[in-house]
C-alpha positions in Angstrom: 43.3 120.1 113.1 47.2 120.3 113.9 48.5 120.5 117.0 49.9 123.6 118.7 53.7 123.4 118.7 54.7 122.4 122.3 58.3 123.3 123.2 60.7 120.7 124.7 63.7 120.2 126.4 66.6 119.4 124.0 65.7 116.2 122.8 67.2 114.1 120.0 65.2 112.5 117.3 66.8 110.4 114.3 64.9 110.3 110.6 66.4 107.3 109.0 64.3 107.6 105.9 65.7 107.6 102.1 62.9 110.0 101.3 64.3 113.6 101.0 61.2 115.4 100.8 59.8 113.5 104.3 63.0 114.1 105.7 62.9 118.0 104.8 59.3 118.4 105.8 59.4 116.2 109.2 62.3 118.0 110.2 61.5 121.2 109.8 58.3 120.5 112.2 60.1 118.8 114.9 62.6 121.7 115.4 59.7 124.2 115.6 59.0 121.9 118.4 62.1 122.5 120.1 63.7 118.6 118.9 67.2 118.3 117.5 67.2 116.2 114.6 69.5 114.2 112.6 68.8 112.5 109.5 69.9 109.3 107.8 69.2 108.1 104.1 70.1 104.3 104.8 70.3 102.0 107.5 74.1 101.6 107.7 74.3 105.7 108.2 71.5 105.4 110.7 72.7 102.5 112.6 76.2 104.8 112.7 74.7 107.8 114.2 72.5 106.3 116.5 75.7 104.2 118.0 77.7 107.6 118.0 75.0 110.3 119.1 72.4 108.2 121.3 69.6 109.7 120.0 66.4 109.7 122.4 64.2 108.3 119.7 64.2 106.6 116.0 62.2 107.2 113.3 63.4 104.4 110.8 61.9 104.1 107.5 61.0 100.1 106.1 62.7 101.8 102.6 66.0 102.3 104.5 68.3 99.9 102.7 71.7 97.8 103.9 70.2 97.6 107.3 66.8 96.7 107.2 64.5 97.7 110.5 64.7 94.2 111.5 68.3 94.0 111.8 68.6 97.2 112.9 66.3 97.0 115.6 68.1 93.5 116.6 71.4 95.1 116.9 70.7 97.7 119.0 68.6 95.4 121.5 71.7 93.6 121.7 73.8 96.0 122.8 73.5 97.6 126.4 74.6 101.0 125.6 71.3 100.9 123.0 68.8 98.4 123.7 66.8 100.8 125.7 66.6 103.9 122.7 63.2 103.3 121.1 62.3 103.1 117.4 59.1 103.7 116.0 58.9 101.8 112.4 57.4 104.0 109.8 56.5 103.3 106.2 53.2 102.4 103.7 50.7 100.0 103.8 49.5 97.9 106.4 53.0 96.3 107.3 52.8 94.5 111.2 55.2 96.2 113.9 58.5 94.6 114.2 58.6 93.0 117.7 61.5 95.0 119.1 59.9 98.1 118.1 57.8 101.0 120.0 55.5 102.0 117.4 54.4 101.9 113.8 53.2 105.1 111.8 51.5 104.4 108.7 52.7 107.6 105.7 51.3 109.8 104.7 51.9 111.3 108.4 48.9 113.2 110.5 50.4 115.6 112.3 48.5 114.7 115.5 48.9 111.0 115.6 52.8 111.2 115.0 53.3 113.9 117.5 51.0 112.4 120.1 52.9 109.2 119.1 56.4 110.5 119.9 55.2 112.2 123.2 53.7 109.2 124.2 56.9 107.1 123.9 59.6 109.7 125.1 58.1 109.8 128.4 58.2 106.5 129.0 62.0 106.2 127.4 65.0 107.1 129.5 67.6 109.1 128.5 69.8 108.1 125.6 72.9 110.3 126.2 76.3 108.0 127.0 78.1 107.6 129.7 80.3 110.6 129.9 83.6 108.3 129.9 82.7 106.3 126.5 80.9 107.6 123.9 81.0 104.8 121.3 81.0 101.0 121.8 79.9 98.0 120.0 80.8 95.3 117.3 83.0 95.8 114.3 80.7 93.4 112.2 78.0 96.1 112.9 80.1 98.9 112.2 83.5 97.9 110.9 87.2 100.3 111.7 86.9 102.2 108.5 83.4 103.3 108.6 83.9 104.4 112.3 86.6 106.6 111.6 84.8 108.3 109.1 82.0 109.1 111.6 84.9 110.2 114.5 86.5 112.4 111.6 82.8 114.0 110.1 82.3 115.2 114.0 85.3 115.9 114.9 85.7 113.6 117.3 88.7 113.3 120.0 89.8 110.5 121.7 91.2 107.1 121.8 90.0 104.0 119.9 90.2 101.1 121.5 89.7 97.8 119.2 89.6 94.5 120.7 90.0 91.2 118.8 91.2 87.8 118.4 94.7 89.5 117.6 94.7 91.5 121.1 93.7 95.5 121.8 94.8 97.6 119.3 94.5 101.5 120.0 94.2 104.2 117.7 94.6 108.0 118.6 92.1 110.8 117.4 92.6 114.5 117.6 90.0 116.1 116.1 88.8 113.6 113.9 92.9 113.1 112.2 94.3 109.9 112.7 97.3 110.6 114.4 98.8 107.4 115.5 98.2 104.0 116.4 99.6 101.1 118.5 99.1 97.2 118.2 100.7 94.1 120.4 104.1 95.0 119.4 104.1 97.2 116.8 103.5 101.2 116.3 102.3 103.9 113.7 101.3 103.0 110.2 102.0 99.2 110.8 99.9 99.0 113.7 97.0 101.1 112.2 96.8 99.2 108.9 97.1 95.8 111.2 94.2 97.4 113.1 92.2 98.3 109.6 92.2 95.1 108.9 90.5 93.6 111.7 87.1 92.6 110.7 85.6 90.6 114.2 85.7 92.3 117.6 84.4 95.2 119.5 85.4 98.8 119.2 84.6 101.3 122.1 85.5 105.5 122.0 87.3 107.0 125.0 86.6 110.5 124.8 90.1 112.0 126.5 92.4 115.1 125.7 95.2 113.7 123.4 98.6 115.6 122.9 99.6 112.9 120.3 102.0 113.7 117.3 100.7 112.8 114.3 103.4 110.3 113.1 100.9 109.2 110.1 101.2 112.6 108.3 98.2 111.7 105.9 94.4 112.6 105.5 91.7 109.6 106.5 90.6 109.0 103.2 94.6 108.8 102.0 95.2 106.1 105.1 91.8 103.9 104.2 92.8 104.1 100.6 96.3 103.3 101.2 95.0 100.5 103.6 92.6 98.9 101.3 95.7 98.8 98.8 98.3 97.0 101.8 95.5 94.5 102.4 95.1 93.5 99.2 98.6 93.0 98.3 99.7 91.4 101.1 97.4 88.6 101.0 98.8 87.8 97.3 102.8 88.2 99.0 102.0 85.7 101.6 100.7 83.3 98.9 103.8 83.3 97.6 106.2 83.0 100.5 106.5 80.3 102.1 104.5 79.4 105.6 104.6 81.5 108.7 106.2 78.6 110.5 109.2 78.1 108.2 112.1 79.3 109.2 114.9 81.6 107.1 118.2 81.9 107.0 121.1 84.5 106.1 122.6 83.1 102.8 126.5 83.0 103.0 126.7 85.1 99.2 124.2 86.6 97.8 123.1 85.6 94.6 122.7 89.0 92.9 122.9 92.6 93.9 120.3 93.9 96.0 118.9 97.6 96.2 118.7 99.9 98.7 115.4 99.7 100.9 114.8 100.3 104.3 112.7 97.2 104.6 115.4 94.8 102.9 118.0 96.5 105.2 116.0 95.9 108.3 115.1 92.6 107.4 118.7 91.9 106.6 119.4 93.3 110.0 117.6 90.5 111.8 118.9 87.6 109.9 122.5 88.8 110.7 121.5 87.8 114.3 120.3 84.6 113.5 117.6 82.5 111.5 113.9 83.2 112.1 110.5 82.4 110.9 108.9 84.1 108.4 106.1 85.2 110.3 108.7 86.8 113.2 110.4 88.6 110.4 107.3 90.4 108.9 106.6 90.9 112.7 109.7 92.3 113.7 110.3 94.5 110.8 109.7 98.4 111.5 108.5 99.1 108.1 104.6 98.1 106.9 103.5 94.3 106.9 103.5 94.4 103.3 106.5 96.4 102.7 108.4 93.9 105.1 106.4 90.9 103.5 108.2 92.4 99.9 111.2 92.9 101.2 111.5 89.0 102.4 110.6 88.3 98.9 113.3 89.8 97.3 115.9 88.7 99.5 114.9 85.3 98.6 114.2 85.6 95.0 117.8 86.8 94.7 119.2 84.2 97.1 120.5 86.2 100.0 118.5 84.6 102.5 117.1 80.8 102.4 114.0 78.8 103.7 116.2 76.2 106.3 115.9 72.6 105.9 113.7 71.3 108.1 115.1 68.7 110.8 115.0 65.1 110.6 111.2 63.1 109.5 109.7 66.7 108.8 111.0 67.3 105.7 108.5 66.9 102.1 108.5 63.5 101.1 110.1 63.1 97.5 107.9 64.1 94.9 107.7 61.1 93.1 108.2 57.1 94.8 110.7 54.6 93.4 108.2 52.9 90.9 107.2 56.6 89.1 111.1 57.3 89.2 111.9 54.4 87.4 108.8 55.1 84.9 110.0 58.4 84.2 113.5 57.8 83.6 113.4 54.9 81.2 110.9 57.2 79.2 113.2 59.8 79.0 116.1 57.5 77.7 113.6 55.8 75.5 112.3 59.3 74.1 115.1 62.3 73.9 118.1 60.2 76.0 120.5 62.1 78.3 121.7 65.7 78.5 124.5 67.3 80.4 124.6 63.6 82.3 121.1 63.4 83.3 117.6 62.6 81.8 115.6 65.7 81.8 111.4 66.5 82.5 109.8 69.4 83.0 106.5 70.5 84.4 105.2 74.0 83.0 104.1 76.9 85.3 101.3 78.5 83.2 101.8 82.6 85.0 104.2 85.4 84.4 107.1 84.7 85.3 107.1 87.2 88.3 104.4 87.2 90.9 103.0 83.3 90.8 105.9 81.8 88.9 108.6 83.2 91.9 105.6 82.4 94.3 105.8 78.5 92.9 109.1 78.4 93.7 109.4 79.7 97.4 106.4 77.1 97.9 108.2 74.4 96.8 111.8 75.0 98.4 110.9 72.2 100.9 111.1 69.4 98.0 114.4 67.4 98.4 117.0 68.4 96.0 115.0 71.7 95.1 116.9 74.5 93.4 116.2 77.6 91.9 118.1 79.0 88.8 119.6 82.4 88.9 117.9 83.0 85.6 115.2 85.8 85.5 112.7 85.9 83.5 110.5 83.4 81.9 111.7 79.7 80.8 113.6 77.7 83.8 112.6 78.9 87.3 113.9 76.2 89.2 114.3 71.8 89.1 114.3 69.1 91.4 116.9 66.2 91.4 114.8 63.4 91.6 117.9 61.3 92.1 119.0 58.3 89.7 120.3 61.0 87.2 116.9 62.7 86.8 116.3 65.8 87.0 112.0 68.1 86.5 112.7 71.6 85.3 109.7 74.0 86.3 109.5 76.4 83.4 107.6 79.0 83.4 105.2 79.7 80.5 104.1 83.3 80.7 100.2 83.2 79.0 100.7 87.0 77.4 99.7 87.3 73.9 103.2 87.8 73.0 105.0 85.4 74.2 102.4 83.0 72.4 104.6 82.0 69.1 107.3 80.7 72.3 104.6 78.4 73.4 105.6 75.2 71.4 109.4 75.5 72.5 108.6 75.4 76.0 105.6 72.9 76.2 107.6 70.6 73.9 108.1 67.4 76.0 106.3 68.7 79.2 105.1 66.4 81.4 101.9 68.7 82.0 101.1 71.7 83.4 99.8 73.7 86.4 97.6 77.1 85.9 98.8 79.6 88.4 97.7 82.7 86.9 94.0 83.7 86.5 92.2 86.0 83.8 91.2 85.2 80.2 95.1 84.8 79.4 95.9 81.9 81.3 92.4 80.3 80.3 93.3 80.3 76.8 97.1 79.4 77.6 95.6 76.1 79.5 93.2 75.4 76.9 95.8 75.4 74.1 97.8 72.8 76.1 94.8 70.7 76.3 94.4 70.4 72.8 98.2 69.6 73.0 97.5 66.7 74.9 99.0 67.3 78.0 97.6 67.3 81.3 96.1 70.9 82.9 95.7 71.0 86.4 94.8 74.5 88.0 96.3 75.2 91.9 94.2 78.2 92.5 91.6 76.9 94.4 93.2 77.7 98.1 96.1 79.7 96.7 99.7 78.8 96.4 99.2 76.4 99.4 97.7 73.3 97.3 100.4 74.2 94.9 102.4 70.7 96.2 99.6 68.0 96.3 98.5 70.0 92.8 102.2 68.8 91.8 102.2 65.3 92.4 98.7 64.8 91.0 99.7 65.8 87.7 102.9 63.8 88.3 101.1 61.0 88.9 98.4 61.4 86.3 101.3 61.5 83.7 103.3 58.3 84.9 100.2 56.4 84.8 100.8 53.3 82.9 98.8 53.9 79.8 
């Protein structure tokens, strides 16, 4: 016999259940019955709207997937503004209650057990509206920046973001759900808000005020979180290829070839004229977008207008080979091709295009005593080392694109060895067919441009090994 529909105060209920036709059908009872309802098909949506709406009870579904009940229910126990919302676990079979849970309903429902269920445990649950000053709080590994701005911007939301992390507060400004502006430790508008995207640990928290913010960011959310999916991505491959946050760069006297117009190579430009700074002060103090800046700092040094300073006395790279593997080296050059242009000649091949990892290569290496780069672009020559007694390596770049194949014996002729820099099927085949060349293939992938050095004088030593 069902139940006569009993009307109730305003009361919130959340169906987090991937099952339409349960959702449709349970909903459509408990609003007869004077509930509102929301619904959720997974358990990452659920987990959302219970931290945004504080619903007074959960309904959440074993089927949900990407949040399971047990990991829902253990992140909302541990966090004050939900720990007290109860959940009652629904789902088939004979499954045993989760701990943190108030209930289990076996499906198919009857009506009078789940409705003498749900009376039963919102009488004893207190209220699960917010605090009126905070709406929203909790942990960006539960629910991470872009994700919650997609929930402030389907409600409509107002207010200001706060984000707290290793990196300090970072604050981002909602009017009506549109990103408007944001501010970092230092830093404002879209360099602060992609800095702020980016942040993965921390806690977040909503304060609902009235905001009469301009909106310097001029874009729609789904434009900004596409556009900062794309800056993270390429940023993390432009820092693998400057040098290290710590080094420090320097104004070149001349300029090594003409450099175009850019607000980010102007402001960057701007700084130096003031005096040398690190690289990670630069990207810092630049107006324009990390990565833009990051770019910008590229250039300049690719074309020589600014330089990485030597560093001062006892912290400068040790040589790249000792005395003994010099003296190898050089009388196997005399012995095998002699001299040219005054001094015995290697070279070490850089197996990537000769932009991105081959330019990367040699901003990592500018440390290495008598380091130079040529003013050549494009692929051959990037840069050699004096290695002092009239020796001289030559990193050459050996692009591994189909057509540039046929040039492979010209370059590789002599080599030392070779380092992989590039990945993809290209550089595979590249480094396999020097291999059957016989020279040594060492790949400095692994961490990144960073193990690009030790990579180096492995392979140098592997090839002066007396044989």
């Amino acid at each position: 016999m069902t139940s006569t529909p009993t009307k109730h105060p305003a009361r919130t209920i959340l169906l987090a259940d991937p099952d339409h036709v349960t959702v449709r059908w349970l909903g459509h009872l408990l609003r007869d019955r004077g509930f509102q309802v929301h619904a959720a098909s997974d358990g990452s949506q659920a987990l959302q709207i219970t931290l945004l709406r504080h619903p007074d009870l959960v309904l959440f579904d074993q089927a949900c997937t990407l949040i399971e009940a047990e990991a829902f229910l253990r992140i909302l126990r541990s966090n004050p503004r939900t720990e007290s919302i109860p959940v009652i676990v629904t789902g088939q079979g004979d499954r045993a209650r989760p701990a943190a849970a108030q209930g289990w309903l076996r499906k198919p429902f009857a009506e009078d057990e789940l409705f003498g269920r749900i009376e039963q445990v919102l009488r004893g649950a207190p209220s699960g509206l917010p605090a009126p000053e905070s709406e929203l709080r909790g942990q960006l590994s539960h629910l991470p920046v872009p994700d919650l701005l997609q929930v402030l911007a389907m409600n409509r939301r107002t207010g200001r973001l706060v984000i707290r992390s290793g990196g300090g507060q970072g604050e981002i400004f909602v009017v009506e759900g549109k990103v408007h502006d944001a501010r970092a430790p230092g830093v404002f508008g879209e360099k602060a808000f992609f800095r702020i995207l980016a942040q993965k640990e921390g806690t977040f928290e909503l304060q609902t005020e009235s905001l009469a913010v301009p909106d310097r960011l001029g874009r729609s959310l789904d434009r900004l979180l596409l556009d900062g999916s794309y800056q993270a991505d390429e940023l993390s491959r432009v820092l693998d290829r400057l040098p290290r946050a710590d080094e420090r760069i320097e104004l070149a006297v001349e300029p090594r070839a003409p450099l175009e117009p850019e607000a980010a190579v102007d402001q960057i430009l701007e700084i130096l004229r003031s005096g040398p700074s690190t690289v990670g002060a630069l990207i810092d103090r630049c107006a324009s977008s990390d990565l833009d800046a990051a770019l910008a700092l590229e250039a300049l040094l690719v074309k020589g207008a600014a330089l990485v300073i030597e560093s001062p006395a006892g912290t400068t790279e040790a040589p790249l080979v000792d005395a003994s593997q010099l003296h190898v080296l050089r009388q196997r050059l005399i012995r095998s091709r002699g001299s040219w242009g005054g001094a015995a000649v290697a070279k070490v091949l850089l197996v990537a295009d000769e932009g991105g990892s081959a330019r990367g290569a040699a901003l990592r290496l500018a440390r290495l005593p008598g380091f130079q780069r040529d003013a050549a672009e494009g692929p051959g020559t990037i840069a050699h080392v004096e290695l002092g007694d009239g020796v001289r390596l030559d990193l050459v770049a050996l692009p591994p694109r189909d057509e540039m194949r046929p040039l492979w014996p010209l370059w590789s002729a002599g080599a030392l060895g070779a380092l992989v820099l590039d990945e993809g099927k290209d550089a595979d085949e590249a480094a396999a067919w020097l291999h059957r060349s016989g020279l040594p293939v060492a790949g400095a992938r692994a961490e990144g441009l960073s193990d690009l050095l030790p990579k180096l004088r492995e392979l140098m030593s592997e090839a002066l090994a007396v044989r």
